[in-house]
Residue, then its C-alpha position, 0 to 999 in steps of 0.5 A: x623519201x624513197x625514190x621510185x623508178x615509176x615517173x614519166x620522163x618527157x623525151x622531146x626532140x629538139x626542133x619540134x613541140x612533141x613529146x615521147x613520155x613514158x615511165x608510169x604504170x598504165x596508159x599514162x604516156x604516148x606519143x605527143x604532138x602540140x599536145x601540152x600534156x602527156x599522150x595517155x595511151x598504152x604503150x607496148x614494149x615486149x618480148x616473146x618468152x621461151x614459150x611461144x605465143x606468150x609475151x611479157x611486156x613493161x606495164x605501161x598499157x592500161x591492161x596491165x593495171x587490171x588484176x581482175x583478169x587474173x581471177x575471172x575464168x570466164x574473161x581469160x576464156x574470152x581472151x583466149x578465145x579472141x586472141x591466141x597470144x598472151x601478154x602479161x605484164x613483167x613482174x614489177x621487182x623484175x624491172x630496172x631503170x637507169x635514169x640519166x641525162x640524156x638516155x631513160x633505159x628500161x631491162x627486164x628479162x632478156x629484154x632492154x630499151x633505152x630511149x636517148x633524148x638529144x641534148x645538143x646547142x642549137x647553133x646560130x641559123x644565121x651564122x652556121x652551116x645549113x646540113x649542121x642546124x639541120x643534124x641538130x633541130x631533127x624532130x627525132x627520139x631514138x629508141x634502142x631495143x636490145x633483146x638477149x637471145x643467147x639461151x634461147x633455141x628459138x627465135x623470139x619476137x619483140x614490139x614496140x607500138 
């Protein structure tokens, strides 16, 4: 069987019943909280290319699964018109993921995100210092966002939402 890199993963906090999942094309993953279930919203994770005003962003947004955009002048006049800036999803085979443990980590382009989910022991409340329960039980997910800009003449932006 081959393996893929288009899965969601789940990245829960210790401390909380929510959920950051993401790894399937489309609006399949989202923030989750006491949910049960994968959010199914569109996530954007982006980065401006060397053209202004034009992004290229991981495909896990439902917009990025719709390919009749491509072909219908009328729809890219619209779009144009409504909002000046262009996103288009990354070109797939230009997409890589490393899978671990405790960190999912997306590049393409210029851009890489990392997510780092925590795998920590939760010590005993009873016995442990309070400020060492409270490091380990934060209902957190960190995200790291690394853009690689050295080529470039411009600034460029990048977002995540």
């Amino acid at each position: 069987m081959p393996r893929t890199k288009w899965f969601n993963a789940h990245h829960a906090p210790i401390g909380a019943f929510a959920t950051f999942t993401l790894g399937s094309p489309g609006a399949t993953g989202g923030l989750g909280l006491e949910l049960g279930k994968p959010a199914d919203e569109n996530i954007y994770i982006g980065l401006e290319t060397q053209e202004p005003n034009t992004f290229e962003a991981f495909p896990f947004y439902q917009a990025a699964l719709d390919e009749s955009a491509r072909y219908s002048m009328e729809h890219a006049t619209t779009l144009a018109a409504e909002c000046p800036a262009q996103v288009r999803p990354f070109a797939e085979d230009s997409i890589d993921r490393r899978f671990a443990l405790a960190t999912d980590c997306w590049s393409a382009g210029d851009l890489s995100v990392t997510i780092y989910s925590p795998v920590h022991s939760i010590p005993d409340p009873d016995t442990a210092d309070a400020e060492e329960v409270k490091a380990v039980v934060l209902p957190a997910v960190c995200v790291e966002m690394t853009v690689d800009n050295s080529q470039g003449t411009t600034p460029r932006r990048a977002f995540l939402g």
